[in-house]
C-alpha positions as CSV (number, residue, x, y, z in Angstrom):
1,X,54.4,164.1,199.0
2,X,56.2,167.1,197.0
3,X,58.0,164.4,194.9
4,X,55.0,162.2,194.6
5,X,52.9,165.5,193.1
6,X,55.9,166.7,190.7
7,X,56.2,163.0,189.3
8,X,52.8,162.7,188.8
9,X,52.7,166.5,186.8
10,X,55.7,164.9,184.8
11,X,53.9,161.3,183.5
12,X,50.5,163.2,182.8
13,X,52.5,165.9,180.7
14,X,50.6,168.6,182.0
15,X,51.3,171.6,180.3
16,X,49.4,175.3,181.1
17,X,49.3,178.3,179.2
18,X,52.4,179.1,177.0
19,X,55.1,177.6,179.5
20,X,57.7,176.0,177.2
21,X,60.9,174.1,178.7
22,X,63.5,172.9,176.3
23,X,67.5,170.9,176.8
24,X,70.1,172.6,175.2
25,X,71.6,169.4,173.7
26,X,69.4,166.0,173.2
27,X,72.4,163.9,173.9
28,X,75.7,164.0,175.7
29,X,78.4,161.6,175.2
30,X,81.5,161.4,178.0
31,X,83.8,158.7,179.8
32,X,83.9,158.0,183.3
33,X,85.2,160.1,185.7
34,X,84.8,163.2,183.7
35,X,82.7,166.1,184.9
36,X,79.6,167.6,182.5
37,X,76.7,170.4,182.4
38,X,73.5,169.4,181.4
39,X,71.1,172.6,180.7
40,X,67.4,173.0,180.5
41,X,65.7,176.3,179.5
42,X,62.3,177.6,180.5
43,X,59.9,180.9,179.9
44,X,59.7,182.7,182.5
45,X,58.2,186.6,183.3
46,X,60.6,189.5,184.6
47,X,58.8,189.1,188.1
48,X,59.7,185.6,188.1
49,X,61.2,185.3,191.8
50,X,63.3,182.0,193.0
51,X,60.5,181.1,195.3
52,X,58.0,180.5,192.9
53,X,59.9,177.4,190.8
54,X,59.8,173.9,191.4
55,X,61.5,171.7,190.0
56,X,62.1,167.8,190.3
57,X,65.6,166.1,188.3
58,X,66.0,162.4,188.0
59,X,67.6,159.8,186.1
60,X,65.5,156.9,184.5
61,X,68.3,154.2,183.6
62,X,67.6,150.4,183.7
63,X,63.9,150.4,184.9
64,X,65.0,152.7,188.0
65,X,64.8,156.3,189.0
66,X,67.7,158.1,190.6
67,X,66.9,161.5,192.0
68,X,69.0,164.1,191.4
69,X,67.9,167.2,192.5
70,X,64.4,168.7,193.7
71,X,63.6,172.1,194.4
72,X,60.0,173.1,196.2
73,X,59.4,176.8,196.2
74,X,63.3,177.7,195.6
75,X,64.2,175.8,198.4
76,X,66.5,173.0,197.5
77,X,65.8,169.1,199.2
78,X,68.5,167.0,199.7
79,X,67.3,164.6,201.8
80,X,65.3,163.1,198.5
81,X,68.3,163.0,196.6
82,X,70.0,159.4,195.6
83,X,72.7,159.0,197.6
84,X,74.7,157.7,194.8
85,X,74.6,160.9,193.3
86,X,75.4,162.4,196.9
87,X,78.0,165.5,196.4
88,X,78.4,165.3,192.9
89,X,75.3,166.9,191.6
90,X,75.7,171.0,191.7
91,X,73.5,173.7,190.1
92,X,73.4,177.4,189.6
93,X,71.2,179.4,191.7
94,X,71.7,183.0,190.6
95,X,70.4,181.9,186.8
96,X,67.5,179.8,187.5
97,X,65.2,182.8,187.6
98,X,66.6,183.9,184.2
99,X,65.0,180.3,182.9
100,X,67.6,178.8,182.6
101,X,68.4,174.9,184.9
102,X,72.1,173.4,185.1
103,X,72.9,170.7,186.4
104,X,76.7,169.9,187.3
105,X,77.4,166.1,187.3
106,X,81.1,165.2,188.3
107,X,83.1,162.0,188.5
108,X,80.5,160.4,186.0
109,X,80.4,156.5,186.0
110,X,79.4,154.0,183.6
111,X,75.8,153.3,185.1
112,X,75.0,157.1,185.0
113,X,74.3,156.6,181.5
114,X,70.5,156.9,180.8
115,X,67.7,159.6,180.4
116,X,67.8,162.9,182.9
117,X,64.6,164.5,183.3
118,X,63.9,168.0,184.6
119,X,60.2,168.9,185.0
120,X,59.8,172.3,186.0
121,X,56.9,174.5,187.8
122,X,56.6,178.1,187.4
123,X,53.9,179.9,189.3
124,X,51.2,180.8,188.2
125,X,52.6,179.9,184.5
126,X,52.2,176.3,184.2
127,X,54.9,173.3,184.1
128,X,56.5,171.5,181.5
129,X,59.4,168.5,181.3
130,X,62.0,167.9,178.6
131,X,64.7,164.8,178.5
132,X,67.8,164.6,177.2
133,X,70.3,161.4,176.7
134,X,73.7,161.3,178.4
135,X,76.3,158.1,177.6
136,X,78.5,157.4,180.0
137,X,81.9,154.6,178.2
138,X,84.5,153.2,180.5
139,X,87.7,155.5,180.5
140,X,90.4,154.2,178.2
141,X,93.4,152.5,179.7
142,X,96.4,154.6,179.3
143,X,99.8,152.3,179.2
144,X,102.8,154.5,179.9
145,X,104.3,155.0,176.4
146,X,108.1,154.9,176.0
147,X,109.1,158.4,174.1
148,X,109.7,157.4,170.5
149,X,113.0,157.1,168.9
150,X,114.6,159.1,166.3
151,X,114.8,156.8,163.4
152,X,118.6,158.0,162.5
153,X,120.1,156.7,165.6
154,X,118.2,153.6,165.0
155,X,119.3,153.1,161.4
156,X,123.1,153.7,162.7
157,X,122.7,151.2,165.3
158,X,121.3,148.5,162.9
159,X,123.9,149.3,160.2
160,X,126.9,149.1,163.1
161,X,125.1,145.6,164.1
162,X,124.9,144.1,160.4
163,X,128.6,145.5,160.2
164,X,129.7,143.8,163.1
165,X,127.6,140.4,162.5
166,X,129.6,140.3,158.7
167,X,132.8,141.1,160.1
168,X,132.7,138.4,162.8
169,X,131.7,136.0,159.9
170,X,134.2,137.2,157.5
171,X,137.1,136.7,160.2
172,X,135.4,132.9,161.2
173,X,135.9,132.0,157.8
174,X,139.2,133.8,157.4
175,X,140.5,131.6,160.5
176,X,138.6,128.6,159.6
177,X,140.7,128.5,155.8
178,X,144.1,129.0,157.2
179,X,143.6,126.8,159.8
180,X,143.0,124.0,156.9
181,X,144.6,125.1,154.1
182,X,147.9,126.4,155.4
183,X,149.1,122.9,156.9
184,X,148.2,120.9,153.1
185,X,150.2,124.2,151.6
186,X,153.1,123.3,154.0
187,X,152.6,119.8,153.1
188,X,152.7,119.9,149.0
189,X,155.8,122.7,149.6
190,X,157.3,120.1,150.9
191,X,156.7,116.8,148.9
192,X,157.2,119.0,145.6
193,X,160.7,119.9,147.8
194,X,161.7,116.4,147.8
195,X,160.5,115.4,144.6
196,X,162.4,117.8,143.1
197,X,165.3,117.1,145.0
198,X,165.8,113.4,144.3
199,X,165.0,114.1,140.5
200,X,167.6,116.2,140.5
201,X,170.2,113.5,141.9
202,X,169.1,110.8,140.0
203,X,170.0,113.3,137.1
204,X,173.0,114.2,138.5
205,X,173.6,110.5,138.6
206,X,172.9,110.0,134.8
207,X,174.8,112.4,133.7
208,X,177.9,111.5,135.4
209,X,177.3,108.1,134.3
210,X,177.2,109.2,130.7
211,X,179.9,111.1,131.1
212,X,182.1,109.4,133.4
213,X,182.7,106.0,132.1
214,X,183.1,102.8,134.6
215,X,186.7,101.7,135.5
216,X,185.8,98.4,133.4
217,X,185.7,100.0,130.3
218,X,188.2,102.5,130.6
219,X,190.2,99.3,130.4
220,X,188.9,97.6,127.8
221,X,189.7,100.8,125.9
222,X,193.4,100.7,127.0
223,X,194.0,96.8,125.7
224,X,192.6,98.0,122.5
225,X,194.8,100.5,122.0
């Protein structure tokens, strides 16, 4: 019944005398699982005792109301709480009769994103109701980061590899010509060996030819004389 009648104060927008009730941010913006404070302000007199405020907090997301928290005559009702918002709504007695309303929302989730409404009763000053907008994003993913590298080491390491990679291919190519070239070195060394050698008998030969006449005519030589 005590819901039913604060609801119905709330959608008519009743508002008596010079009560005033304000949000001390429009909006809120926070990811999932975080915690936040969401703060509503009100006028109230210095004889303003605990018993005399109502007040009824809910949450109208997606065409549904949540209740959050209701207070009738400073005494708080739990039983008309959602029970998705079981033990994780919290508020602060000791400053409500100061005006001011805080609400203490923890382990937020996605689907708590939506308008909270407070509307407040003060006796005998009247009752008012301000909203404000709280967005609720999906915590980001953290992927375990490897600590980064300092970029000397790293340059060192790529000039020992480029070092290595044009050694290996200097020494391929090193082995690859000898192992070609030195037999065909070993091969002309010798041919030119020979060569030369049998041009220089057939020289030899010439000139003792020239020389060194035959025995033939060495004789003809002694009849003519």
């Amino acid at each position: 019944m005590v819901f039913l009648i604060l609801l119905l104060l709330f959608l008519t927008s009743c508002v008596s005398g010079t009560f005033v009730v304000n949000v001390a941010q429009t909006s809120y913006q926070a990811e999932e699982n975080q915690n936040i404070t969401l703060e509503w302000t009100f006028s109230t007199r210095t004889d303003t005792s605990l018993s005399s405020i109502s007040t009824l907090c809910f949450l109208y997301a997606e065409t549904r109301l949540h209740v959050l928290f209701n207070l009738n005559e400073g005494v708080e009702s739990p039983e008309s709480q959602d029970p998705e918002f079981a033990g994780r709504v919290q508020w602060d007695k000791d400053i409500l009769t100061e005006g001011r309303l805080t609400l203490h929302v923890s382990r937020l989730r996605t689907n708590d994103s939506g308008f909270y409404v407070c509307d407040i009763l003060v006796r005998p000053d009247g009752t008012n109701s301000r909203r404000c907008w709280l967005n609720v994003t999906a915590a980001k993913e953290l992927k375990p980061q490897r600590p980064p590298e300092s970029p000397q080491p790293q340059s060192l390491r790529r000039l020992w590899l480029i070092v290595g990679v044009s050694a290996a291919v200097l020494v391929f190519f090193v082995v690859s010509i000898w192992k070609v070239c030195i037999p065909r070195y070993k091969r002309r060394t010798y041919n030119a060996a020979a060569a030369i050698q049998m041009v220089s008998s057939s020289e030899e030969q010439t000139i003792r030819t020239y020389i060194s006449p035959s025995e033939s005519e060495h004789k003809v030589r002694l009849s003519n004389i």
